[in-house]
C-alpha beads as a LAMMPS data file, in Angstrom:
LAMMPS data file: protein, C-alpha beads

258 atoms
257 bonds

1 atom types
1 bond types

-500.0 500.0 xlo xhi
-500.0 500.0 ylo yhi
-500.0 500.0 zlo zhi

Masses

1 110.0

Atoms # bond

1 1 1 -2.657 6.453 -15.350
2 1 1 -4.137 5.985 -12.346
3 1 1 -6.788 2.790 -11.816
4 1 1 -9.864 2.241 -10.008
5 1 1 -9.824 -1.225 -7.730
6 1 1 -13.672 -3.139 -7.579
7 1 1 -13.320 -5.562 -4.661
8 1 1 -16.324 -7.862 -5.402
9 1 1 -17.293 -11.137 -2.599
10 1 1 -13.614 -11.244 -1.845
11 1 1 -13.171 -14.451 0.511
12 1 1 -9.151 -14.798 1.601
13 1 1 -7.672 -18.159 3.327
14 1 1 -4.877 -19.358 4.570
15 1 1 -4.663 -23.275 3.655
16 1 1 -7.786 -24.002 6.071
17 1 1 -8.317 -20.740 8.065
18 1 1 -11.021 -17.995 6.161
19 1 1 -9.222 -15.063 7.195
20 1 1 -11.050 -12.683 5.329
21 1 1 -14.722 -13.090 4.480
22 1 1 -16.754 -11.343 2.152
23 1 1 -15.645 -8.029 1.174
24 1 1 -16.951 -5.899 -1.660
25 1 1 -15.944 -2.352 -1.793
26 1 1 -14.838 0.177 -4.622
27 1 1 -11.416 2.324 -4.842
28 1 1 -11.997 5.126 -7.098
29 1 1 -8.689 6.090 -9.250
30 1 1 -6.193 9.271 -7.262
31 1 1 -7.363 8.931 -3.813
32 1 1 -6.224 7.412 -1.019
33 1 1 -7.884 4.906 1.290
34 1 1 -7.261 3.894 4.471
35 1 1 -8.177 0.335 6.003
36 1 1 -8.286 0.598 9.567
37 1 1 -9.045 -2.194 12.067
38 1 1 -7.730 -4.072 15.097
39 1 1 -5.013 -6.373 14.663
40 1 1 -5.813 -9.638 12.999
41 1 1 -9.111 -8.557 11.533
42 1 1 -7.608 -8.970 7.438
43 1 1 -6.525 -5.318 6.732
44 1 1 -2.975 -6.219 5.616
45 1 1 -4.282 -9.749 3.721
46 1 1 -6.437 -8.047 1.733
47 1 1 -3.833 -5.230 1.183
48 1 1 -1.386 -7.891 -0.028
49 1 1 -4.285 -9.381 -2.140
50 1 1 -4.438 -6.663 -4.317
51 1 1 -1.140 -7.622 -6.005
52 1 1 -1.552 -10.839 -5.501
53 1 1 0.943 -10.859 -2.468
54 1 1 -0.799 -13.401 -0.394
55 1 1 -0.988 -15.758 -2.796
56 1 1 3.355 -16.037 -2.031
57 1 1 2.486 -17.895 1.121
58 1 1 2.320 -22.044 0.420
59 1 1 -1.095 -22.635 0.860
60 1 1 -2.997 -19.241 0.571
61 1 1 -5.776 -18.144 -1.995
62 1 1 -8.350 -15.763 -2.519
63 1 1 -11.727 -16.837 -3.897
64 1 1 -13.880 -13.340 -5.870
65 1 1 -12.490 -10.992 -7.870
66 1 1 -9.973 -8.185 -7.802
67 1 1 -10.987 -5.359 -10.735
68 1 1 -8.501 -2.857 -11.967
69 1 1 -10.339 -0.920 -14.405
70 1 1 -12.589 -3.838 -15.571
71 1 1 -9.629 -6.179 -15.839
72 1 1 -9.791 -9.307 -12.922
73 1 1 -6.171 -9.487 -11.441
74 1 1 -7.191 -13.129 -10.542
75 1 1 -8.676 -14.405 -13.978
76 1 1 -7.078 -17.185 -15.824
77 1 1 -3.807 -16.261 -17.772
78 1 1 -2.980 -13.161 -15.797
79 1 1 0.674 -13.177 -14.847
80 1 1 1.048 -11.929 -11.084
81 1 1 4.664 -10.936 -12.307
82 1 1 2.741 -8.481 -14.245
83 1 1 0.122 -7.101 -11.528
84 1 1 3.042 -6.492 -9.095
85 1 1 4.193 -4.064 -12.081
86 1 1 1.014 -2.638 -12.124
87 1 1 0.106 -2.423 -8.475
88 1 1 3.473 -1.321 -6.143
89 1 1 3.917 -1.994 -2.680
90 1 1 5.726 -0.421 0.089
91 1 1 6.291 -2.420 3.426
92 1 1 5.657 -1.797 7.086
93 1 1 9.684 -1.293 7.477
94 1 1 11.952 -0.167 5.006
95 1 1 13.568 -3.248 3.211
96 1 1 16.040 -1.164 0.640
97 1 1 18.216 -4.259 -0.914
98 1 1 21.242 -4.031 1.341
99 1 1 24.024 -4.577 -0.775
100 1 1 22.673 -1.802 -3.720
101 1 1 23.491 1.901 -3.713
102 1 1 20.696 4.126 -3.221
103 1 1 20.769 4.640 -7.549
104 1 1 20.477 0.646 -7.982
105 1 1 18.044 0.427 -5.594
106 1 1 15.522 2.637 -7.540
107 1 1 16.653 1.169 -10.394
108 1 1 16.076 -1.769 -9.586
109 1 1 12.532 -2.918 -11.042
110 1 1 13.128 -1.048 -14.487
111 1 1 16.379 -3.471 -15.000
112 1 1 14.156 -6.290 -13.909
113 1 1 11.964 -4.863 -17.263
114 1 1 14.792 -4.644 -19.581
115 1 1 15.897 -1.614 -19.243
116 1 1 19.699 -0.891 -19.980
117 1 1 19.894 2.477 -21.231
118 1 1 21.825 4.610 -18.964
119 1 1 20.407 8.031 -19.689
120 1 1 17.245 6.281 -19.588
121 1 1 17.891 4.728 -16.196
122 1 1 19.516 7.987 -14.764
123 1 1 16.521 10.254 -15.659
124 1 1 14.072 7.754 -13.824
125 1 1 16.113 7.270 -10.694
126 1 1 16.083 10.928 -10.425
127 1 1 12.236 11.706 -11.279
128 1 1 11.417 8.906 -8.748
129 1 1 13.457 10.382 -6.376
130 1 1 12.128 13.635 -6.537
131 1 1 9.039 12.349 -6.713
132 1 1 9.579 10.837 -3.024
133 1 1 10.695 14.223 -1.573
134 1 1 14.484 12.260 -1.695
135 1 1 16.423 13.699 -4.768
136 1 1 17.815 16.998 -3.048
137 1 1 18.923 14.738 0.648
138 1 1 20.740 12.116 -1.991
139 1 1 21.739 13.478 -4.942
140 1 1 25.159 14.038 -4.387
141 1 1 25.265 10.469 -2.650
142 1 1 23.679 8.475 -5.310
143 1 1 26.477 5.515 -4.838
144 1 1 26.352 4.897 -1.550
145 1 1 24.415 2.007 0.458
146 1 1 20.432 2.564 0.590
147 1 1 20.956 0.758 4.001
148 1 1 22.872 3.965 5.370
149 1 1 20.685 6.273 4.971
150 1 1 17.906 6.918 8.012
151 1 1 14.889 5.034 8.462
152 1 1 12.333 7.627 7.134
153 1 1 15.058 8.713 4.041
154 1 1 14.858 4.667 4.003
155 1 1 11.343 3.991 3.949
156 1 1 11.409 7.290 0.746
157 1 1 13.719 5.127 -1.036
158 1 1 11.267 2.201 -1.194
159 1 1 8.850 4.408 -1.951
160 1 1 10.853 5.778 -4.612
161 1 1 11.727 2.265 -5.843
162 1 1 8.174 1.461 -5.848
163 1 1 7.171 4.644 -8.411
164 1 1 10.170 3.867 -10.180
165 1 1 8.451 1.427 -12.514
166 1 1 5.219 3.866 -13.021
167 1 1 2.485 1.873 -11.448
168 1 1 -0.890 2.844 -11.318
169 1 1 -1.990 1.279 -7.927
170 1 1 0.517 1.943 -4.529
171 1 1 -0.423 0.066 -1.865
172 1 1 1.199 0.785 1.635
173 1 1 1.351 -1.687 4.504
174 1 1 1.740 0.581 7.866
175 1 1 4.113 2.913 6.149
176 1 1 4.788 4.889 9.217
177 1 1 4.599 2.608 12.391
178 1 1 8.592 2.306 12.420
179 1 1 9.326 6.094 11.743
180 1 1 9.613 9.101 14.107
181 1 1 7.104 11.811 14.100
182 1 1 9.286 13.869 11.346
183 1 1 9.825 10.951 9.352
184 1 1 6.247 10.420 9.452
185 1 1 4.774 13.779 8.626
186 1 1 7.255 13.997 6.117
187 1 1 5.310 10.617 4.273
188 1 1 2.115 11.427 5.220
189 1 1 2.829 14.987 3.415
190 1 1 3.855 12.649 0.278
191 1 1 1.087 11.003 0.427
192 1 1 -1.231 13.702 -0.659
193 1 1 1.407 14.537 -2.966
194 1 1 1.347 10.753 -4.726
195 1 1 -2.625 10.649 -5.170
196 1 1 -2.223 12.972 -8.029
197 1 1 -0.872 10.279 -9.880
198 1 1 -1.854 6.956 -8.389
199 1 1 -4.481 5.450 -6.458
200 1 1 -3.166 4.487 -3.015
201 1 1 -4.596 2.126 -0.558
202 1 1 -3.090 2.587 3.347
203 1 1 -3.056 0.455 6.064
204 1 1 -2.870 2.446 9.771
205 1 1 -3.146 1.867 12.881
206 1 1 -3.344 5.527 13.756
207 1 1 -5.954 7.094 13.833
208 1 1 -5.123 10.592 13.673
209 1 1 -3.018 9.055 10.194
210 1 1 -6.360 7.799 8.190
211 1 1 -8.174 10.735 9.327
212 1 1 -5.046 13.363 8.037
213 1 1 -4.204 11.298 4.670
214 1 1 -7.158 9.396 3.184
215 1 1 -10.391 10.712 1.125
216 1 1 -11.965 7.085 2.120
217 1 1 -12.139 4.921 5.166
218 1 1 -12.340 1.027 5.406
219 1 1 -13.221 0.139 9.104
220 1 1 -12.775 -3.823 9.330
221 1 1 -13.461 -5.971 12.369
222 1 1 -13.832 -9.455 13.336
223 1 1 -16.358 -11.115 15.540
224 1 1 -13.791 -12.961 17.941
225 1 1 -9.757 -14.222 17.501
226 1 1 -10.222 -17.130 14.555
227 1 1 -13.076 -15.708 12.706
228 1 1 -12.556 -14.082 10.068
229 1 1 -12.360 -10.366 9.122
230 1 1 -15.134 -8.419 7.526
231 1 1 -15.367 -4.961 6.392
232 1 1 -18.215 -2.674 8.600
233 1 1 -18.391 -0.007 6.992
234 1 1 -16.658 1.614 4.161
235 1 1 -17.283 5.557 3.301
236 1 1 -15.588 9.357 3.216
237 1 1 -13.527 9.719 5.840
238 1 1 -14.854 12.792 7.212
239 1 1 -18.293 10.705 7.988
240 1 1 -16.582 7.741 9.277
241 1 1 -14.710 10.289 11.363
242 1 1 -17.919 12.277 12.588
243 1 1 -20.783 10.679 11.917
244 1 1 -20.710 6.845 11.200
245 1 1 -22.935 4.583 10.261
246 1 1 -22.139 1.445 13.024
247 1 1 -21.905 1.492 16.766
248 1 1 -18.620 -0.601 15.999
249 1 1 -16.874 1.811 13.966
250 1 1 -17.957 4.736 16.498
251 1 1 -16.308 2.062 19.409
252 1 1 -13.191 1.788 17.815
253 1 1 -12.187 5.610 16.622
254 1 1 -13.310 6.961 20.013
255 1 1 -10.834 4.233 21.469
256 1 1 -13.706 2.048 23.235
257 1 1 -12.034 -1.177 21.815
258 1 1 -9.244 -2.127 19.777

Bonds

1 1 1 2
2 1 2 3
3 1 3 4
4 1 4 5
5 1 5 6
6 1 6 7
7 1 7 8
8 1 8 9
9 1 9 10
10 1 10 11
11 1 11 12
12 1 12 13
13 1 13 14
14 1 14 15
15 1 15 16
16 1 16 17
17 1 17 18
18 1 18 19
19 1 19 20
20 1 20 21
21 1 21 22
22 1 22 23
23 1 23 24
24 1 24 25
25 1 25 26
26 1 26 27
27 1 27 28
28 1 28 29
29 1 29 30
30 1 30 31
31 1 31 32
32 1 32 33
33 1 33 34
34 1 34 35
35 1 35 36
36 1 36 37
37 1 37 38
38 1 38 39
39 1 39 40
40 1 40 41
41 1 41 42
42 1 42 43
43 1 43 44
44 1 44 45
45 1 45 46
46 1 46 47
47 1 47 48
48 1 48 49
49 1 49 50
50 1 50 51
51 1 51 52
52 1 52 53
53 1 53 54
54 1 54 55
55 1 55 56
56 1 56 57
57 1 57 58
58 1 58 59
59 1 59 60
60 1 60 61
61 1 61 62
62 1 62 63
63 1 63 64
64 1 64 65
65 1 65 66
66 1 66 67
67 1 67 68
68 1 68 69
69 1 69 70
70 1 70 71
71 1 71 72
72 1 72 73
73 1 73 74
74 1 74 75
75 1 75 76
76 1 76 77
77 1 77 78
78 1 78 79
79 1 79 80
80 1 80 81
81 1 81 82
82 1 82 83
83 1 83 84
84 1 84 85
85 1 85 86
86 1 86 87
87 1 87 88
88 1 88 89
89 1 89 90
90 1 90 91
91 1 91 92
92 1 92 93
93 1 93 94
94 1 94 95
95 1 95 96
96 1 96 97
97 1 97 98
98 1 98 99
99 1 99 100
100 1 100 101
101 1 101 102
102 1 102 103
103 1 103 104
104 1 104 105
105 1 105 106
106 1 106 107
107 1 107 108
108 1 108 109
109 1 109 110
110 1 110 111
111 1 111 112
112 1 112 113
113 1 113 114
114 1 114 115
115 1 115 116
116 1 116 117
117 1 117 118
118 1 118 119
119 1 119 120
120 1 120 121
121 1 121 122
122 1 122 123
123 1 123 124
124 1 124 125
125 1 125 126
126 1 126 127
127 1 127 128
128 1 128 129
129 1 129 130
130 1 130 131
131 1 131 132
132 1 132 133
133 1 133 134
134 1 134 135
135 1 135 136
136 1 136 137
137 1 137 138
138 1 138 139
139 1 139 140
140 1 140 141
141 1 141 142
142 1 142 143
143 1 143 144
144 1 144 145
145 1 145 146
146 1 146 147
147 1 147 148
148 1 148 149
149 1 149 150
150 1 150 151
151 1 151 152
152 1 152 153
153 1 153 154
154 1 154 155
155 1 155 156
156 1 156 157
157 1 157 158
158 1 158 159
159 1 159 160
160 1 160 161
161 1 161 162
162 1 162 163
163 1 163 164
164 1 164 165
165 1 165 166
166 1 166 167
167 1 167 168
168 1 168 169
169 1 169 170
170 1 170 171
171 1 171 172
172 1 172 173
173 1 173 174
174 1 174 175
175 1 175 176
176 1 176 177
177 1 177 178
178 1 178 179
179 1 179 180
180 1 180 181
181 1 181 182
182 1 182 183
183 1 183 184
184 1 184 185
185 1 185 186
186 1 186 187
187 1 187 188
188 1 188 189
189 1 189 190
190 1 190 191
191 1 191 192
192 1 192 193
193 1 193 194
194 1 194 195
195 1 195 196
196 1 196 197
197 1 197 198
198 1 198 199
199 1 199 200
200 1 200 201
201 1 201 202
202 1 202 203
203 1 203 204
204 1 204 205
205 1 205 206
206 1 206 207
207 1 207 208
208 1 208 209
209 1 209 210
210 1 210 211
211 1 211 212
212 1 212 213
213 1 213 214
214 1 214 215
215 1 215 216
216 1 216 217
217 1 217 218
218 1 218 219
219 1 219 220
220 1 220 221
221 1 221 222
222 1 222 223
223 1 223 224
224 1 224 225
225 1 225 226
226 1 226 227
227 1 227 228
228 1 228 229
229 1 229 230
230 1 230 231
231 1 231 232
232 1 232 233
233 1 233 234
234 1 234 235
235 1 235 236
236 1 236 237
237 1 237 238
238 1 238 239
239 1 239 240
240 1 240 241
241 1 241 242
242 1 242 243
243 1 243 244
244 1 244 245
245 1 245 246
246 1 246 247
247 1 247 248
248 1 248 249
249 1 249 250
250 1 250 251
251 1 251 252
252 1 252 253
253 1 253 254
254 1 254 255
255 1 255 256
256 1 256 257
257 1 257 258
């Protein structure tokens, strides 16, 4: 089941640097959204703050609160164990566990949960699988090294991994940036497929990407190197495409800065 994220006065830091400031913004349950932004201006924190990610670095925190369907990922008692089962992640390169075949690597998280039935484990590597556009490339494969496989049959496998344990939230952290064009169509493509069933928050630096993939666009920026990043403007991506609100978002689609 699908969530919906409320991002409410969201302030990020790393030990003494604010690296994100203020942020409010709502992620409604089987779409996709796309945070855009020049480099450094929080896009990827406050990605990794929605499974409480950041919070892995000595030092960092995150001051607000993080809704999934009225429940505050950051209240006291919740287990971020537990959020990271709820809300999946897939990295900027694929980072399949080297030393598993492609079936342990999708299997991964459920025998992290218990899970020792093998039917039951079999069944889920393969509806993961297909669900990543993977299972017909693999199948016959299955018990060979994830790490052999090619970078965007890679990056499927993490994605696959990630949808293994039936989240509702996927984020994805530059997905594409170390793919081909193939590779990349061929997750962008999955990508619509995916929103059916979860809500998925994007991070791109293309352009052409977030305009293709998402329903939603986050433009973030930040006044100069060491301030922290805000979001300007948050809405439909066709009218942060054609017809947006800020002269900064207009700036930095047309390519003026950034």
């Amino acid at each position: 089941m699908a969530k919906r994220i409320e991002i409410r006065d969201v302030n990020i830091f790393y030990g003494g640097f604010h690296a994100v400031e203020d942020v409010s913004m709502i992620v409604e349950p089987r779409t996709v959204t796309a945070f855009i932004g020049p480099s450094g201006c929080g896009k990827s924190t406050l990605l990794r703050s929605i499974n409480r990610m950041h919070e892995v670095i000595p030092g960092a925190y995150v001051r607000g609160s993080i809704d999934l369907d009225g429940t505050d990922l950051y209240g006291p008692g919740v287990d971020p164990v537990a959020v990271r089962r709820v809300v999946g992640m897939v990295f900027q390169r694929p980072n399949p566990f080297p030393s598993m075949s492609i079936f342990d690597n999708v299997a991964a998280g459920l025998r992290l949960n218990g899970v020792k039935n093998k039917k039951v484990l079999a069944e889920a590597v393969e509806r993961s699988l297909r669900g990543a556009n993977l299972w017909n490339e693999v199948k016959d494969r299955l018990g060979k090294a994830g790490i052999g496989l090619s970078g965007g049959q890679q990056q499927r496998l993490c994605i696959a991994r990630a949808i293994a344990v039936e989240p509702q939230v996927l984020l994805m952290d530059e997905p594409c940036s170390a793919l081909d064009p193939i590779s990349t169509l061929a997750i962008e493509d999955l990508i619509g497929e995916l929103k059916e069933q979860y809500t998925v928050v994007i991070v791109t630096h293309n352009m052409q990407q977030a305009a293709r993939v998402s329903d939603q666009t986050a433009f973030f920026n930040l006044a100069a190197q060491g301030k922290p990043g805000r979001l300007i403007e948050i809405g439909s991506t066709e009218k942060i495409f054609s017809n947006p609100e800020q002269r900064a978002t207009e700036d930095y689609i047309t390519g003026r800065f950034g």
